[in-house]
N, C-alpha and C positions, 0 to 999 in steps of 0.2 A: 737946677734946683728942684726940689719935688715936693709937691704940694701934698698935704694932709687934707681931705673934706669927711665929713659925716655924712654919708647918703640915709642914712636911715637909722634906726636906733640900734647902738652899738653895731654897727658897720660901716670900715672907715677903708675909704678909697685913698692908696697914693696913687700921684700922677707924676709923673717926671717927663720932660718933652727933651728929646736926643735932637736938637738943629742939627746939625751934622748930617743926619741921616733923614731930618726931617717927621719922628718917628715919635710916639706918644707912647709910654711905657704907663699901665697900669696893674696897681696888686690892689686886691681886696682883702682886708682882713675883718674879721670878726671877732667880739669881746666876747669869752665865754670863759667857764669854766675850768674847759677841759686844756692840757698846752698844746702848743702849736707842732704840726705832725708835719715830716718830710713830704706825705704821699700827696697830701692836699693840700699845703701850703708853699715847699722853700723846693719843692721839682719843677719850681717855674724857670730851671735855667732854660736860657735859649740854645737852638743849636750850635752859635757862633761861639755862647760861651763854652758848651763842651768842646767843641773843639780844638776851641783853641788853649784847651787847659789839659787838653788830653794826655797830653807828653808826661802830666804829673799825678794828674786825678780823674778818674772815670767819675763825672760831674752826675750824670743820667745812671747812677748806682747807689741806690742809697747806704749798702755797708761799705762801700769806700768812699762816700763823703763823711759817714759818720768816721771809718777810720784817720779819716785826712782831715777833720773837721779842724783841729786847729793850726793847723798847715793853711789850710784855707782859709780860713779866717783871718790872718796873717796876709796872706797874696790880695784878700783883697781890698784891705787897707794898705797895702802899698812896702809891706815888713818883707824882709826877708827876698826882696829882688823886687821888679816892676811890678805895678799894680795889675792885678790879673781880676776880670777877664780884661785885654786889651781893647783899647780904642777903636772902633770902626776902620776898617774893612775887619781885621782880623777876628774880632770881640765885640762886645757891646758895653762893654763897659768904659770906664772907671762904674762902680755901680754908685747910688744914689745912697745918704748918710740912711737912711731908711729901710734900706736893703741890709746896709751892714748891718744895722740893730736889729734888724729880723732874724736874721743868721745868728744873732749872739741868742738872740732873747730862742730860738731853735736849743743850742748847746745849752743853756742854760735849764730849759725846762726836761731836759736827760735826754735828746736827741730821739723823739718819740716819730718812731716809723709811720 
């Protein structure tokens, strides 16, 4: 489950803890004006997850996650075959409900690089 905090004014840390792996996952975001950009925000896949998504999408690209964006979006709620990225060893995922709505709230605001 992945915790929401406010460390500071409009800047809000999730935490999500991977037992499994034993593994503390954190994203920082910041409230602002401008929308949330590929380069500094949603290129935080891991290596596990590119690779192990590689067979369909070069994850560490950002015009073909934009072009796979809703391919993607899909895999990783779980549509359209297993939930991708996969579970530990191969993945890190399932990812956290927090992650998906980053991703969405990404497409949403026109997949800004």
């Amino acid at each position: 489950m992945a915790v929401t905090t406010e460390s500071a004014l409009n800047i809000f840390r999730i935490s999500a803890f991977a037992p499994a792996a034993n593994l503390q996952f954190n994203h920082f975001l910041v409230k602002d004006d401008e929308p949330l950009r590929y380069h500094t925000g949603l290129r935080g896949f891991t290596k596990r997850d590119i690779n192990a998504m590689t067979k369909a999408f070069n994850l560490a690209n950002y015009d073909d996650v934009k072009a796979h964006a809703a391919a993607i979006y899909d895999r990783i709620r779980g549509i359209g075959g297993p939930v991708m990225p996969p579970p530990p060893p191969r993945g890190s995922g399932p990812w956290p409900q927090t992650w998906i709505e980053l991703f969405a709230q990404w497409m949403a605001d026109g997949y800004q690089p």
